[in-house]
N, CA and C of each residue as an Amber inpcrd file, in Angstrom:
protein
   261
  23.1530000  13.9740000  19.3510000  22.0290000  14.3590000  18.5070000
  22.1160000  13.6790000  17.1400000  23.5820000  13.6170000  16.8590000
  23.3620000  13.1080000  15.0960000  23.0600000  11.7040000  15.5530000
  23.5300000  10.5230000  16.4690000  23.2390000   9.4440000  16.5480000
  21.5390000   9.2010000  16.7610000  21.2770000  10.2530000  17.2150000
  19.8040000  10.0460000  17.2980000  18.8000000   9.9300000  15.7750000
  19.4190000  11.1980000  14.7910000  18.8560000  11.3720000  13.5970000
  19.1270000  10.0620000  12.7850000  20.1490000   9.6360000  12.7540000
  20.9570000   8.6090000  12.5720000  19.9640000   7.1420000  13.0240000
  19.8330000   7.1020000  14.1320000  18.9430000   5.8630000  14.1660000
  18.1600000   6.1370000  13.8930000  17.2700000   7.5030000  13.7020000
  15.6060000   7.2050000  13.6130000  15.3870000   7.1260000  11.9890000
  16.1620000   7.2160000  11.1420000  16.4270000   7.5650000   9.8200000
  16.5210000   5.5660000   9.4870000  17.6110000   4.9040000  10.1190000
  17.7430000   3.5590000   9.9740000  15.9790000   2.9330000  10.3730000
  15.5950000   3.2230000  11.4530000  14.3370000   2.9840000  11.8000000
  13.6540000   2.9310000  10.9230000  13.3160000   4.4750000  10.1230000
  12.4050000   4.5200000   9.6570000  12.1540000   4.1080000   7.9780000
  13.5220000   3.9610000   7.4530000  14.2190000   3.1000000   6.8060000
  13.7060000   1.1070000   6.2470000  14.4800000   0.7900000   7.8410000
  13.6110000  -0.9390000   7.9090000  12.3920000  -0.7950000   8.2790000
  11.1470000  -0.2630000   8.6200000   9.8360000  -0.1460000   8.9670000
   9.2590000   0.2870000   7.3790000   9.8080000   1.0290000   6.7340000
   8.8270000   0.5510000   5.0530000   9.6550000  -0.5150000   4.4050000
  10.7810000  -0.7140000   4.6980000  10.7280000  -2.0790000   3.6860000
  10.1740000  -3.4390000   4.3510000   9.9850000  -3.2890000   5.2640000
   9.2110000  -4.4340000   6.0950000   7.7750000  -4.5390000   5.7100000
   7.2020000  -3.1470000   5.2960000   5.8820000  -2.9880000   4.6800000
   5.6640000  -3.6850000   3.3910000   6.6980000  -3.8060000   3.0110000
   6.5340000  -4.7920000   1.6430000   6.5300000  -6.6100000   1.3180000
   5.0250000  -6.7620000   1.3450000   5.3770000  -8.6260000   2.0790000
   5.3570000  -9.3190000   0.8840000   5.3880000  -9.0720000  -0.4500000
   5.1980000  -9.4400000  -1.9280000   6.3360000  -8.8070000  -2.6110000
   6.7430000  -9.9600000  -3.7980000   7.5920000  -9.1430000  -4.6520000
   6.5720000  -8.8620000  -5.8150000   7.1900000  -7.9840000  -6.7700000
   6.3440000  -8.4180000  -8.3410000   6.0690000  -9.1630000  -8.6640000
   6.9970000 -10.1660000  -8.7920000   6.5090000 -11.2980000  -9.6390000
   5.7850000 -12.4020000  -8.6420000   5.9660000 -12.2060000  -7.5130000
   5.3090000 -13.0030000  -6.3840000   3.7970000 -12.8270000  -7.1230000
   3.2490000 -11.1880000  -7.1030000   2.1430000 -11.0210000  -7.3800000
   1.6340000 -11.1760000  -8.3310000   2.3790000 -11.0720000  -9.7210000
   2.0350000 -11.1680000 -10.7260000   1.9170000 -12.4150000 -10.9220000
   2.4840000 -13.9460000 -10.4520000   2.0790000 -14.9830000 -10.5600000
   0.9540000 -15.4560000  -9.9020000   0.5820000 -14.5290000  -8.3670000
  -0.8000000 -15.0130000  -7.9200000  -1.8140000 -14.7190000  -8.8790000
  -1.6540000 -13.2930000  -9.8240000  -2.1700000 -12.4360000 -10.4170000
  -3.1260000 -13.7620000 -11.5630000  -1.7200000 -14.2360000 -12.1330000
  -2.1670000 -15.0920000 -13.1320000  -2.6660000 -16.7200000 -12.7860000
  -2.5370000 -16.8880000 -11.5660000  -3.7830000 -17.9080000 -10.9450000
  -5.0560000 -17.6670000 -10.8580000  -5.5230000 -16.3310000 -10.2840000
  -6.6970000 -15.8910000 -10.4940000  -6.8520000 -15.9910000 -11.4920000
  -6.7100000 -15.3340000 -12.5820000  -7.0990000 -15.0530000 -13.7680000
  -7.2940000 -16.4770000 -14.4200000  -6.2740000 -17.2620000 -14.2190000
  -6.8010000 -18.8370000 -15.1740000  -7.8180000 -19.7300000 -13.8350000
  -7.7530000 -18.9750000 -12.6440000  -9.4810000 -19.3520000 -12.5180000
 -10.9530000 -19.1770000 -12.4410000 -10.3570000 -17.8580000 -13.3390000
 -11.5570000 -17.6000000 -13.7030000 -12.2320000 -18.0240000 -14.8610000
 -10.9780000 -18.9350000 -15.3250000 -11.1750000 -19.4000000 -17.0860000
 -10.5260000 -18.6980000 -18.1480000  -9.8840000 -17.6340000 -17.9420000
  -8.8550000 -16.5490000 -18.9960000  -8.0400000 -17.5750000 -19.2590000
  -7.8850000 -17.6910000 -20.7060000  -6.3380000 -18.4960000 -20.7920000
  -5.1570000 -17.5840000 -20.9240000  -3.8880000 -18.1570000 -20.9880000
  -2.8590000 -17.5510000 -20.7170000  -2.2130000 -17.0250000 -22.3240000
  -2.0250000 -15.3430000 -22.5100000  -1.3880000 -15.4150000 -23.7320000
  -2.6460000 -14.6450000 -24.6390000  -3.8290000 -14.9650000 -24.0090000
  -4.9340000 -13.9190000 -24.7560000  -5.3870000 -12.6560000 -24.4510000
  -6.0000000 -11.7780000 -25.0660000  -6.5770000 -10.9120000 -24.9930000
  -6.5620000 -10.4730000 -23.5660000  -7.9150000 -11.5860000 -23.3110000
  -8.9190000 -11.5470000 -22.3300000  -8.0980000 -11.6160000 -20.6820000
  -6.8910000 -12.9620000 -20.8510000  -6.1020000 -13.0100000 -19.9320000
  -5.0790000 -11.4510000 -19.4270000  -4.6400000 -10.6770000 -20.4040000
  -4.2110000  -9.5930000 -20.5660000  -5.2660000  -8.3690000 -19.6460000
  -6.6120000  -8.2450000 -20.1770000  -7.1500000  -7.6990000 -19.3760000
  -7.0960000  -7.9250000 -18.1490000  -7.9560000  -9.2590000 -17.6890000
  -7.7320000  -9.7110000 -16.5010000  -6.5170000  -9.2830000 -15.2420000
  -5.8870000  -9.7760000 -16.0810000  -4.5430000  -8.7120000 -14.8410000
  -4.2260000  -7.5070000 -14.7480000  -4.7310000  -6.6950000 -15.6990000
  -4.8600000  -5.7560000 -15.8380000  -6.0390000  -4.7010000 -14.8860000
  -6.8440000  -5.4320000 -14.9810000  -7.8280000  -5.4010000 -13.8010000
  -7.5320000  -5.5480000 -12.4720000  -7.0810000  -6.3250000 -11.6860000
  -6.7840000  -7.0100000 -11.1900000  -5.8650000  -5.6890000 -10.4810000
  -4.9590000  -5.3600000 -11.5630000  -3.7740000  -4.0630000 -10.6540000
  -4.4800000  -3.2690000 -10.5260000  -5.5400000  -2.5350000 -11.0250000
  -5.7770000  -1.3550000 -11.3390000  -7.0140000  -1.1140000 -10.0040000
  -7.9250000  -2.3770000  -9.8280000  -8.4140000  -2.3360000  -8.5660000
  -7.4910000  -2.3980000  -7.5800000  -6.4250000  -2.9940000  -7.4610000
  -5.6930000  -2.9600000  -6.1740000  -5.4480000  -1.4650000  -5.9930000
  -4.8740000  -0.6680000  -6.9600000  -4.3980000   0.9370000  -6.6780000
  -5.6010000   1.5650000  -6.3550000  -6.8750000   0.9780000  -6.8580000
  -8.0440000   1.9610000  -6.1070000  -8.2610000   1.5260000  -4.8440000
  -8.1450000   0.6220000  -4.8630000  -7.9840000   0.2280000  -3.1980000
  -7.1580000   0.8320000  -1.9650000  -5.7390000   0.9570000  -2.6560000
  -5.0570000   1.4860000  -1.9300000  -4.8140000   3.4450000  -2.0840000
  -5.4780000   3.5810000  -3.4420000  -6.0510000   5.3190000  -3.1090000
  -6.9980000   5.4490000  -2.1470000  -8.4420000   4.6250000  -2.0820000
  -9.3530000   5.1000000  -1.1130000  -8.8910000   4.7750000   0.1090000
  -8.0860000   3.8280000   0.4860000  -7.2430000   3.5680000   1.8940000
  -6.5300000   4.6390000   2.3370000  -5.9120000   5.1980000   1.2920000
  -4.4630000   6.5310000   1.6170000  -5.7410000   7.5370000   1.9630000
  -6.9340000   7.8870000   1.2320000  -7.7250000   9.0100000   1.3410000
  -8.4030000   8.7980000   2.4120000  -8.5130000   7.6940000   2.5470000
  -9.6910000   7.7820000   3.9680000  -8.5960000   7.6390000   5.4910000
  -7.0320000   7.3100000   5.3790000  -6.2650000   7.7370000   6.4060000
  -6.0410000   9.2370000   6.5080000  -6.0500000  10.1230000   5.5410000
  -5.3290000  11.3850000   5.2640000  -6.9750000  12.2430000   5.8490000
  -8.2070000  11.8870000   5.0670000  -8.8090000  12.5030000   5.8400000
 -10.1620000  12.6830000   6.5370000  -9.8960000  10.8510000   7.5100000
 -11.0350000  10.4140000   8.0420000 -10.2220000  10.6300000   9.9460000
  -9.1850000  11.3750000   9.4390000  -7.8920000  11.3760000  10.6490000
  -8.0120000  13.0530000  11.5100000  -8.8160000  12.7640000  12.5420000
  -8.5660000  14.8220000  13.0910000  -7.3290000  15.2550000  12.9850000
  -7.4840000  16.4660000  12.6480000  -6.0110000  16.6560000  13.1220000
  -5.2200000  16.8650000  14.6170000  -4.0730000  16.7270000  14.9900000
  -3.4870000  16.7290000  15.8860000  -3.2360000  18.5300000  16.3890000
  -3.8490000  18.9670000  17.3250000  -3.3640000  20.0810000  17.9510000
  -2.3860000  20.4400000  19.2730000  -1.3690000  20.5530000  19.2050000
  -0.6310000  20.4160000  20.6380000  -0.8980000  21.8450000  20.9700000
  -0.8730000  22.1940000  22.4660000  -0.5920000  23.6320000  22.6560000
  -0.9660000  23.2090000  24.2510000  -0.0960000  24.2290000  24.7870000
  -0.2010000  24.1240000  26.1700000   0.5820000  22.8310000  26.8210000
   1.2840000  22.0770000  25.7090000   1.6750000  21.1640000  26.5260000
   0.5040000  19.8680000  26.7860000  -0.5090000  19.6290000  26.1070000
  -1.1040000  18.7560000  25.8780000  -1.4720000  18.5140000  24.5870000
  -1.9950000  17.3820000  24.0440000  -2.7370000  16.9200000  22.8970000
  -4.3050000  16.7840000  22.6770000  -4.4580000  17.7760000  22.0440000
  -5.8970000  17.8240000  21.7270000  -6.2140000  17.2090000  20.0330000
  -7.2320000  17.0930000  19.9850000  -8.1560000  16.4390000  18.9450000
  -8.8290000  17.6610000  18.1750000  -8.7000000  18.3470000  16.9040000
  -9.4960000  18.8890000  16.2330000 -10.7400000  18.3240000  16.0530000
 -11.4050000  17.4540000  16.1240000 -12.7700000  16.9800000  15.6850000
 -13.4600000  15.9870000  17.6490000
């Protein structure tokens, strides 16, 4: 039994860091390609926003993604020994 908890723990372990295909600065340098093509120069204001933007849509992106998995999802009912569908 513990070897079991044991692997599924390692499993579940390498399956989110595998979820991660970017580092920071990976992104933050694509970050600042966009931005100087959009014409922002580097070091201003405007460039500052720009990436700034840039993160802040990605996290809404990935809130309405988390919200619409959490609850565009029926829920799961077992009973009887089968799987049923709330919706």
């Amino acid at each position: 039994m513990m070897k079991f908890v044991t692997r599924s723990v390692l499993l579940a372990v390498l399956f989110v860091a595998g979820c991660q295909t970017m580092t920071p600065e990976e992104r933050r340098a694509i970050d600042g390609q966009t931005c100087s093509s959009y014409g922002f120069k580097r070091g201003t204001d405007s460039f500052s926003k720009c990436l700034l933007d840039l993160e802040l849509d990605r996290r809404a992106t990935s809130r309405a993604q988390f919200d619409d998995m959490r609850f565009n999802t029926p829920p799961l009912i077992i009973y009887g020994g089968r799987r049923h569908y709330g919706w």
